[in-house]
PADO-406136 format. One line per field, with one value per residue (C-alpha): residue number from 1; residue in three letters; x, y, z. Coordinates in nm, 2 decimals. Layout:
num: NUM:... .
residuo: ala:... .
X: X:... .
Y: Y:... .
Z: Z:... .
This chain:
num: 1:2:3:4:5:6:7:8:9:10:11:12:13:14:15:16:17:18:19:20:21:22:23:24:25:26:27:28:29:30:31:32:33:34:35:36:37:38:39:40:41:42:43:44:45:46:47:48:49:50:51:52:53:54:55:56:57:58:59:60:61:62:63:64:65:66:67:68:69:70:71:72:73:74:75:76:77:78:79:80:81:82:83:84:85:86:87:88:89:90:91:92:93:94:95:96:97:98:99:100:101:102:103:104:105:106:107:108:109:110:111:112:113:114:115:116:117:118:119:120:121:122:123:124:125:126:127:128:129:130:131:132:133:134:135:136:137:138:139:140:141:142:143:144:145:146:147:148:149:150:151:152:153:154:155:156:157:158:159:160:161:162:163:164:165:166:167:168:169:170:171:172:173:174:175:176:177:178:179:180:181:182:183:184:185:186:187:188:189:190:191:192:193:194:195:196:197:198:199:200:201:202:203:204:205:206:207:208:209:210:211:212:213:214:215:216:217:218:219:220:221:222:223:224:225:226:227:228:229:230:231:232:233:234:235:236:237:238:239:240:241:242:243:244:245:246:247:248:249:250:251:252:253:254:255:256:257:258:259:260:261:262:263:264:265:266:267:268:269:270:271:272:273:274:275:276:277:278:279:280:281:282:283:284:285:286:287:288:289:290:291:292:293:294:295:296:297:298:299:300:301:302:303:304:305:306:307:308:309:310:311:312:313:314:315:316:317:318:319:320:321:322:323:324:325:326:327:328:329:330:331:332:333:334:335:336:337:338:339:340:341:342:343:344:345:346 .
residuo: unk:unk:unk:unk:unk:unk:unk:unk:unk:unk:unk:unk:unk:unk:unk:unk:unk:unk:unk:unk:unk:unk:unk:unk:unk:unk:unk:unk:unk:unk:unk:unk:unk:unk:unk:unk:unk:unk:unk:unk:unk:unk:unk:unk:unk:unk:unk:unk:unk:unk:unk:unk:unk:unk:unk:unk:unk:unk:unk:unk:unk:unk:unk:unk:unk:unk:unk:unk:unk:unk:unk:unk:unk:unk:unk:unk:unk:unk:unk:unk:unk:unk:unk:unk:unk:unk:unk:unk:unk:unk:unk:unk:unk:unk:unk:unk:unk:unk:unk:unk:unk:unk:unk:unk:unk:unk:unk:unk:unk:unk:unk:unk:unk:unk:unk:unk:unk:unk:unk:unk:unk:unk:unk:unk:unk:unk:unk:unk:unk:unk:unk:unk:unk:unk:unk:unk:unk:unk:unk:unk:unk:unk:unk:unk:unk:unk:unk:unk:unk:unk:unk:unk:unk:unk:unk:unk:unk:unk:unk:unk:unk:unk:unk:unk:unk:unk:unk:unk:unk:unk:unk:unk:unk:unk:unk:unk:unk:unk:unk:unk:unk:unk:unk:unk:unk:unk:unk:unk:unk:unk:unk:unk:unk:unk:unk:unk:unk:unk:unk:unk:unk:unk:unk:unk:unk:unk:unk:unk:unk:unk:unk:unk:unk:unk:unk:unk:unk:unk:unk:unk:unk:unk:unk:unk:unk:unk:unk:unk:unk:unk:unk:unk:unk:unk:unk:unk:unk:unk:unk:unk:unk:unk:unk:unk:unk:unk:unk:unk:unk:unk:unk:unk:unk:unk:unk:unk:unk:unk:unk:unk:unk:unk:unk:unk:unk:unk:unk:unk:unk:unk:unk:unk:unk:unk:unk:unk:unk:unk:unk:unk:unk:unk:unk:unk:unk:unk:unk:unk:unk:unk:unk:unk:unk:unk:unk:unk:unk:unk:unk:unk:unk:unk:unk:unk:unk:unk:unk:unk:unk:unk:unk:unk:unk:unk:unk:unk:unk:unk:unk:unk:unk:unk:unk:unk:unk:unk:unk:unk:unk:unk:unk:unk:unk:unk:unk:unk:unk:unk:unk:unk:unk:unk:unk:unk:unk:unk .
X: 8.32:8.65:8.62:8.92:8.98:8.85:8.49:8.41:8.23:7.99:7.93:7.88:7.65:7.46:7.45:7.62:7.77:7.84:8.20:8.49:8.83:9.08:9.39:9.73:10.08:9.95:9.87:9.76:9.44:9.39:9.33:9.12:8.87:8.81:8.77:8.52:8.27:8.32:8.18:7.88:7.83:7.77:7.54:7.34:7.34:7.64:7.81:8.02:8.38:8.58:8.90:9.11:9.54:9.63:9.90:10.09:9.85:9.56:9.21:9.00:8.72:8.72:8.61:8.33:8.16:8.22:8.03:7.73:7.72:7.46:7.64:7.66:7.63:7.39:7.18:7.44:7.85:8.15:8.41:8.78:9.06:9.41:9.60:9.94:10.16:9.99:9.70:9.53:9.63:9.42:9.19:9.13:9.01:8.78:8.61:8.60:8.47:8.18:8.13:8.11:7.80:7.64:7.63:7.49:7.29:7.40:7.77:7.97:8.32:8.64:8.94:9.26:9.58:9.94:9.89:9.61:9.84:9.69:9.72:9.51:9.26:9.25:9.18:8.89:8.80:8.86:8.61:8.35:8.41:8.44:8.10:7.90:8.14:8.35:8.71:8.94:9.29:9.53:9.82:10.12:10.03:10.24:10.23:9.85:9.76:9.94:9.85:9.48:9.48:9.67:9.40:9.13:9.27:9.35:8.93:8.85:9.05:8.97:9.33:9.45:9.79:9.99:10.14:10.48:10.39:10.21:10.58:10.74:10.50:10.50:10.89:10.96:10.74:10.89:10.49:10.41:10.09:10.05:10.37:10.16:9.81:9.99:10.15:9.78:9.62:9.90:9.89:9.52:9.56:9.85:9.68:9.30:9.14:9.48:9.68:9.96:10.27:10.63:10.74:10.50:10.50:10.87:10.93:10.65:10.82:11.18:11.17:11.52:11.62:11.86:11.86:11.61:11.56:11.48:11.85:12.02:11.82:11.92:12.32:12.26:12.22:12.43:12.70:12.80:13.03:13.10:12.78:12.65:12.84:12.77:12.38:12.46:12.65:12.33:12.10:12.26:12.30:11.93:11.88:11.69:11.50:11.75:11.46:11.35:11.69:11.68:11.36:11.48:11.81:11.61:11.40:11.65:11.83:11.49:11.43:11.81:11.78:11.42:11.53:11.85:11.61:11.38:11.69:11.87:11.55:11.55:11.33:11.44:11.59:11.32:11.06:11.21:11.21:10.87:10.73:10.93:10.80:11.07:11.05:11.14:11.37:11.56:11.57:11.93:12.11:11.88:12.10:12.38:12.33:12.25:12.53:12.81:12.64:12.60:12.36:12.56:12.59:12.28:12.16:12.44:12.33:11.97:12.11:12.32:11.99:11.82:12.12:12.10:11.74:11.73:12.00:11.84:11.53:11.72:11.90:12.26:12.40:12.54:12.66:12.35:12.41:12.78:12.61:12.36:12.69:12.89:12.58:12.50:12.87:12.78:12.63:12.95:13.05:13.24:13.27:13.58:13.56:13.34:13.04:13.02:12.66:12.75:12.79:13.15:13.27:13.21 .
Y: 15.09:15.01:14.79:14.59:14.20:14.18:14.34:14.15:13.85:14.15:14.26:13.96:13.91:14.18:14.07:14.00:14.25:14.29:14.31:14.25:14.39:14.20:14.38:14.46:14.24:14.07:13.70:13.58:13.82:13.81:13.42:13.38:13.71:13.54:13.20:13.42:13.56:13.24:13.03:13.30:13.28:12.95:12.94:13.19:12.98:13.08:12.73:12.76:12.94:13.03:13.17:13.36:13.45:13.75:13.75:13.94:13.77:13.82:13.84:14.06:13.98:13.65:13.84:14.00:13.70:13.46:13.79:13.80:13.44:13.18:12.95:12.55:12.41:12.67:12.99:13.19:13.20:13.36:13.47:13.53:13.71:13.74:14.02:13.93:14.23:14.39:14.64:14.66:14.86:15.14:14.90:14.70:14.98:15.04:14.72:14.70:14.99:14.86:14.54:14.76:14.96:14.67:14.48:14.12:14.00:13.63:13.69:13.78:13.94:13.93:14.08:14.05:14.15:14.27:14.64:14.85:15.20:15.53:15.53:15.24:15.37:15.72:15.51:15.49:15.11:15.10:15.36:15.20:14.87:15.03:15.18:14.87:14.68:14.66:14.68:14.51:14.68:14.39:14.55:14.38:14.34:14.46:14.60:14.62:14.49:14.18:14.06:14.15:13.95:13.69:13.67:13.63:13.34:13.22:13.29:13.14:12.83:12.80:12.85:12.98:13.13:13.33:13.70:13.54:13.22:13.47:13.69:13.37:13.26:13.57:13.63:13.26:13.31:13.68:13.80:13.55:13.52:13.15:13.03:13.15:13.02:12.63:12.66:12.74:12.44:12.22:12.39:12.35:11.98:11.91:12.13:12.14:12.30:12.39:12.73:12.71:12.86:12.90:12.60:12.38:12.59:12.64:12.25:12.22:12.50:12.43:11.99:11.95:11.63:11.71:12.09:12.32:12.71:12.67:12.57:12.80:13.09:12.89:12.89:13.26:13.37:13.17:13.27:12.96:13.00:12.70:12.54:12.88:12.69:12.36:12.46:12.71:12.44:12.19:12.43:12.49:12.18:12.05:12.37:12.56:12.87:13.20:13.41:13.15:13.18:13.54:13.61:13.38:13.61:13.92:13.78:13.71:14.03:14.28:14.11:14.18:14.54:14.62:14.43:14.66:14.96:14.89:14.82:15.15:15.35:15.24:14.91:14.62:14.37:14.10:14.28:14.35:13.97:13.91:14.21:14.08:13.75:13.58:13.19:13.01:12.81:13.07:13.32:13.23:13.26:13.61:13.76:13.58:13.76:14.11:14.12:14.00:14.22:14.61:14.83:14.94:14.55:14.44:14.73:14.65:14.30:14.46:14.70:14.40:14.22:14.46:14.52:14.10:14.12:14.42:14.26:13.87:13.99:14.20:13.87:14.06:13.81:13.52:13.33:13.39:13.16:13.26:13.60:13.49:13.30:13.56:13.80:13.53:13.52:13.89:13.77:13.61:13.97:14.23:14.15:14.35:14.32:14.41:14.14:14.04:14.18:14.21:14.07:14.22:14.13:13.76 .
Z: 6.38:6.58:6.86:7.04:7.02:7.37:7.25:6.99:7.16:7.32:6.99:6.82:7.08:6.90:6.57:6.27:6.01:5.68:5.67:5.89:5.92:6.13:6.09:6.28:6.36:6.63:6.49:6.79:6.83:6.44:6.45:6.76:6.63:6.25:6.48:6.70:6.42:6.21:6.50:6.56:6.17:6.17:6.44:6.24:5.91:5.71:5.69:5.39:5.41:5.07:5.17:4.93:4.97:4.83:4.55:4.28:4.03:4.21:4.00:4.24:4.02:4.16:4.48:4.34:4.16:4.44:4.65:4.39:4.34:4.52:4.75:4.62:4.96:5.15:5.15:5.39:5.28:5.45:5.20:5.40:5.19:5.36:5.24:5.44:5.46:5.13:5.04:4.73:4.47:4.30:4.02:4.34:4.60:4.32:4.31:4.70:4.71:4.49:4.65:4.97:4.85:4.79:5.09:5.02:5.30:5.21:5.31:5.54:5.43:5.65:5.51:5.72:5.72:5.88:5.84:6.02:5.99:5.94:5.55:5.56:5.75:5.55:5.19:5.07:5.03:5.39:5.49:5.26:5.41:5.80:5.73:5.73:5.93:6.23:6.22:6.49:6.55:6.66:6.80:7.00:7.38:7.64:8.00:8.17:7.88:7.82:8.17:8.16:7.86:8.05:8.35:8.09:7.94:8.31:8.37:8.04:8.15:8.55:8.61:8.92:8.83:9.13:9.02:9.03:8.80:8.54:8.51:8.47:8.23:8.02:8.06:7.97:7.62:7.57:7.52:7.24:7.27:7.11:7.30:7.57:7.50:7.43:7.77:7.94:7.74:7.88:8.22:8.25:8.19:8.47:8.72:8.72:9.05:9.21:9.24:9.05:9.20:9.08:9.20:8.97:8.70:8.66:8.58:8.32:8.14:8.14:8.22:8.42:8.52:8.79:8.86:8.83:8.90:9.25:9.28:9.08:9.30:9.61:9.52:9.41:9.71:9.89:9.70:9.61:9.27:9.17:9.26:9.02:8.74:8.78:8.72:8.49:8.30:8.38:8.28:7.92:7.86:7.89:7.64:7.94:7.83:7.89:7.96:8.25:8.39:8.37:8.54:8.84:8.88:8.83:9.10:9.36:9.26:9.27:9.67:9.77:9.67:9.79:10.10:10.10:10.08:10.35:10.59:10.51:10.53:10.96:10.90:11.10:10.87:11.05:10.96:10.62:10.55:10.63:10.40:10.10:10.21:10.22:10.30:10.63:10.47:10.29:10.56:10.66:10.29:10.25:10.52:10.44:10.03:10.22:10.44:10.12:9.92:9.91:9.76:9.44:9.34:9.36:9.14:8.89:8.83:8.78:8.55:8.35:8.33:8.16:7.90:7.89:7.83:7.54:7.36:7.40:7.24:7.00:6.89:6.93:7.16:7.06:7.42:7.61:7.85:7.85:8.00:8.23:8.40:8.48:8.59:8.83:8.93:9.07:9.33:9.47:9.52:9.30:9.00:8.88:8.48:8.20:8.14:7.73:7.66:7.33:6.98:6.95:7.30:7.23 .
């Protein structure tokens, strides 16, 4: 039976079956399932874990007599076997196969590993171990799901995280979901019963002594150049997370054009400012950005951000903050040369 990472505490709720498979190239969501049923095993008597890593040398036979065997320390076992990024070879379906259609009711079985692709699924071992068992696809998260998996962690963890605070959570991490779950754990500890905005979260992540993100956005829109470089510089130097800095241009840039928008489409630019909910205090440098700045340009520094951010994660650029300076130079005003996105431009 396939179920999803997020329904197994329902149906281990259930019961407990035979066999487990925890597959996909997620690590995040493979750990924290085998965590989940090993801590409803033991509550149900099977105290003993024997783990096994797969190698070229191998002896699934060790497998099937530790799975017939008694346990030395209790009545009830769990026997783990980590495949990594392989799958067992022909002789060693065979066996599986055999140990499958003989379920022992002494033992539980959790095989994990990298691959959950359809050729997997299709072979035969895997169908004799999927029929007694329950078999949880771990797949990357992104999108909806990503951030439904970030409010329940935020539930699990009585944090109060604002939408913004989540992006720049998420963004800052680049959707890894341990990066991610440390953060919480550390978050959770600094700011217990409170909402946690931008503003405190941003400081926890990047830890600048001097200037922060909240000043870079500030000069951004001010169009302040060299005050731009002098945080840019800062910023670099105190080995600031790219990705942070990103998500704070993107942020200022994304207002500035929906701003735009709403003014050219007969809203008045007051009431503009208060949809977009823009602060008191930065109401005046707003205006100041939207009246230096046209249309076309603020959708160019979106568009460089998302080349920034394809080639960032793609690991092609080698002066990432080198980038991220002259795309917040763009919001001095026209920026009449080509930005070095790439590897061979730098």
């Amino acid at each position: 039976m396939r179920v999803y990472a997020n329904q197994v505490a329902q149906h281990l709720a259930k019961g407990i079956h035979a066999f487990y498979l925890v597959m996909g190239d997620e690590p995040f969501q493979v750990q924290q399932t085998i965590e989940q049923i090993k801590t409803t095993a033991h509550q149900h008597g099977f105290a003993e874990t024997i783990k096994f890593v797969y190698s070229p040398q191998f002896d699934w036979q060790e497998i099937m007599q530790e799975y017939a065997s008694l346990s030395l320390f209790s009545q009830q076992k769990i026997i783990e076997l980590d495949l990594a990024d392989s799958k067992p070879n022909a002789s060693a379906s065979k066996l599986i196969v055999e140990l499958a259609s003989n379920p022992n009711p002494d033992v539980i079985f959790i095989l994990r590993g990298q691959k959950n692709g359809s050729d997997i699924q299709r072979s035969t071992w895997f169908k004799a171990l999927d029929k007694h068992g329950l078999f949880v696809p771990c797949y990357q998260l992104t999108g909806r799901h990503l951030s439904q998996w970030l409010n329940t962690q935020c539930n699990d963890k009585n944090l109060r995280l604002t939408p913004d605070a989540k992006a720049l959570l998420l963004d800052a991490n680049q959707g890894n979901l341990f990066a991610v779950y440390q953060e919480l754990e550390k978050i959770s500890l600094i700011f217990s019963n409170t909402e946690v905005d931008v503003h405190k979260l941003a400081p926890t992540l990047l830890n600048q002594s001097k200037f922060d993100i909240f000043d870079l956005s500030d000069a951004l829109l001010a169009g302040n150049g060299n005050r731009i470089c002098d945080i840019m510089h800062k910023l670099q130097q105190e080995n600031s997370e790219p990705t942070v800095i990103s998500w704070a241009i993107n942020k200022e840039a994304q207002t500035l054009y929906q701003l735009s928008n709403a003014v050219h489409s007969g809203i008045a630019i007051n009431d503009a400012l208060n949809q977009a909910k823009v602060w008191k205090n930065k109401l005046s440098i707003t205006q100041s950005a939207l009246q230096r700045l046209n249309h076309t340009q603020t959708s160019s520094i979106i568009n460089a951000l998302a080349k920034f951010d394809a080639q960032y994660k793609q690991h092609t650029i080698t002066s990432p903050y080198q980038v991220l300076m002259h795309i917040a130079l763009m919001f001095v005003g026209q920026v009449n040369f080509e930005l070095p996105l790439f590897k061979d431009a730098l």
